[in-house]
MARFILO-124782 format. One record per residue: x, y, z of N, C-alpha, C in turn; residue in one letter. Coordinates in pm, whole numbers, padded with zeros to 5 digits, always signed. Layout:
! residues N
XYZXYZXYZA...
END
This chain:
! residues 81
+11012+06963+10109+10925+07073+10078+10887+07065+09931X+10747+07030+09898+10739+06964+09785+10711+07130+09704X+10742+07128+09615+10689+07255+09505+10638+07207+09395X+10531+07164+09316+10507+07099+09222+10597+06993+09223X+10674+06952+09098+10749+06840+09121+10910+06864+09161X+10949+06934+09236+11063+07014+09297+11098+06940+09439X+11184+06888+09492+11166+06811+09593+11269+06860+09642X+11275+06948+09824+11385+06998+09820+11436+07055+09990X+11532+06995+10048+11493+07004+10174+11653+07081+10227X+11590+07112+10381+11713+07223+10396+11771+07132+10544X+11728+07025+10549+11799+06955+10626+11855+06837+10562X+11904+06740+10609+11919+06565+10572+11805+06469+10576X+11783+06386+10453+11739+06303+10421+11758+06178+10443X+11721+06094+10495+11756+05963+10499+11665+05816+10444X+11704+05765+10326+11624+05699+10266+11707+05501+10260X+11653+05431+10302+11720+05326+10338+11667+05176+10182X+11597+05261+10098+11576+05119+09962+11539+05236+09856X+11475+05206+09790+11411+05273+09643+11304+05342+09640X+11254+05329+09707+11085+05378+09795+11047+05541+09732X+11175+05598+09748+11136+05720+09728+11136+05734+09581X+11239+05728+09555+11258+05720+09369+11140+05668+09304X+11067+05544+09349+10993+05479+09298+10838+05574+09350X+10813+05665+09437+10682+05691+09453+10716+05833+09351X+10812+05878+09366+10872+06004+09271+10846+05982+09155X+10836+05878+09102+10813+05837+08949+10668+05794+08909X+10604+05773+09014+10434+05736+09021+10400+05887+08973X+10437+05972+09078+10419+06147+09087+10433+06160+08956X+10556+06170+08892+10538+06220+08807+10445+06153+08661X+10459+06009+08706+10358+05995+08543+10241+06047+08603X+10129+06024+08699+10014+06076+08755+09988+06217+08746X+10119+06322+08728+10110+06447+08713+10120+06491+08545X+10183+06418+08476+10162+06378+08379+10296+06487+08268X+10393+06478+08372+10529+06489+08314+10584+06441+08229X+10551+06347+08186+10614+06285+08066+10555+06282+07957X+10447+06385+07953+10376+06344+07842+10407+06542+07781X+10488+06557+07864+10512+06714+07803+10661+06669+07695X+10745+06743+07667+10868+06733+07595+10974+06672+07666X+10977+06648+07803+11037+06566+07888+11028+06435+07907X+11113+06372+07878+11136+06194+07871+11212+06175+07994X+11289+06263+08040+11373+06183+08200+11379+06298+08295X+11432+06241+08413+11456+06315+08513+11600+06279+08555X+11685+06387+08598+11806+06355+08657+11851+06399+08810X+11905+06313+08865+11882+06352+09027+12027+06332+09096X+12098+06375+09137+12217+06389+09201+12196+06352+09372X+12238+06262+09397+12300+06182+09552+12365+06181+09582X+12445+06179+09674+12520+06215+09761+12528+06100+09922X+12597+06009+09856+12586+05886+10037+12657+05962+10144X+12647+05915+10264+12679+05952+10393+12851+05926+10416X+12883+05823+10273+12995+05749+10278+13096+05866+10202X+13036+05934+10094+13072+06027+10043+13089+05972+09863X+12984+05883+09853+12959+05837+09711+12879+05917+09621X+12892+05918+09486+12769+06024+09406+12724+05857+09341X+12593+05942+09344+12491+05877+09212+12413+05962+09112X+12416+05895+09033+12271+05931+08949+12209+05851+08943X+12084+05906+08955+11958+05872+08931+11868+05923+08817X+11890+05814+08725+11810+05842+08585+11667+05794+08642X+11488+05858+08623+11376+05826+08608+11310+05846+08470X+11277+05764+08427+11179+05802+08317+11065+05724+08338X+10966+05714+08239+10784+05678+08281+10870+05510+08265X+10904+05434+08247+10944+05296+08222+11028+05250+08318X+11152+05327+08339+11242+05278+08419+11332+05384+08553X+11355+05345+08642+11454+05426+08705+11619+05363+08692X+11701+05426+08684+11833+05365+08725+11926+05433+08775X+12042+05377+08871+12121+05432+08948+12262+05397+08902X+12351+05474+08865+12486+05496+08795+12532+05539+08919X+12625+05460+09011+12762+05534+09034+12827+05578+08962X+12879+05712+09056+12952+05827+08961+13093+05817+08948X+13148+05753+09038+13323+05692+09065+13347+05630+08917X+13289+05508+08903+13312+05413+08811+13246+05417+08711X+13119+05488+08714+13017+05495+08569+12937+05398+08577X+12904+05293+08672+12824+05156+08645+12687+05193+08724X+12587+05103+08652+12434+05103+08716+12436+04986+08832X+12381+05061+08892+12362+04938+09001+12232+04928+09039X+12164+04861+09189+12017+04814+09160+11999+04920+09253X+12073+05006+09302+11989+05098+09398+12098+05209+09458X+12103+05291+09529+12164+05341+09604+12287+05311+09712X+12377+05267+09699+12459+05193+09759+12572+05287+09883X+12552+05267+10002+12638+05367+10066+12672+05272+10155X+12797+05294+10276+12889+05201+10316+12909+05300+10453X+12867+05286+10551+12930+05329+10705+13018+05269+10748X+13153+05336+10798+13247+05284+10872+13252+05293+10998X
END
C-alpha cells in the first residue's frame, strides 16, 4: 500500500532477488528524495528463516548488512529448512 514513499503492507511479502530494493531506489531518486536533506534510507527485514537485515539505499548505492554478525552481503539471504 504505497503512500508517497511509505511502503507498507498488512499481509506477507515475498521477494525472491533485489528487484524490489532496486525499483525502490529508482522511486525515490525520480521522486526526488535525495535531493531534500536526506542522503539514505533505512529498511528493516525480517527472513522467513528468522534473520534481520538492513537495508541501507542511497541515490548511488544499496546495501544489505546482516544483523547477527554486522556484515554486508550482496542481497537478502534467507535459508528454509
Amino acid at each position: 500500500m504505497p503512500n508517497g514513499l511509505t511502503i507498507y503492507t498488512k499481509l506477507e511479502r515475498k521477494f525472491y532477488d533485489n528487484e524490489f530494493f532496486e525499483d525502490y531506489q529508482k522511486a525515490m531518486i525520480e521522486s526526488g528524495f535525495f535531493c531534500n536533506e536526506f542522503t539514505k534510507m533505512y529498511v528493516a527485514v525480517l527472513g522467513e528463516d528468522g534473520a534481520m537485515f538492513r537495508v541501507v539505499i542511497n541515490k548511488d548505492k544499496i546495501s544489505y548488512d546482516y544483523l547477527d554478525d554486522y556484515f554486508e552481503t550482496d542481497g537478502i539471504l534467507t535459508y528454509m529448512n
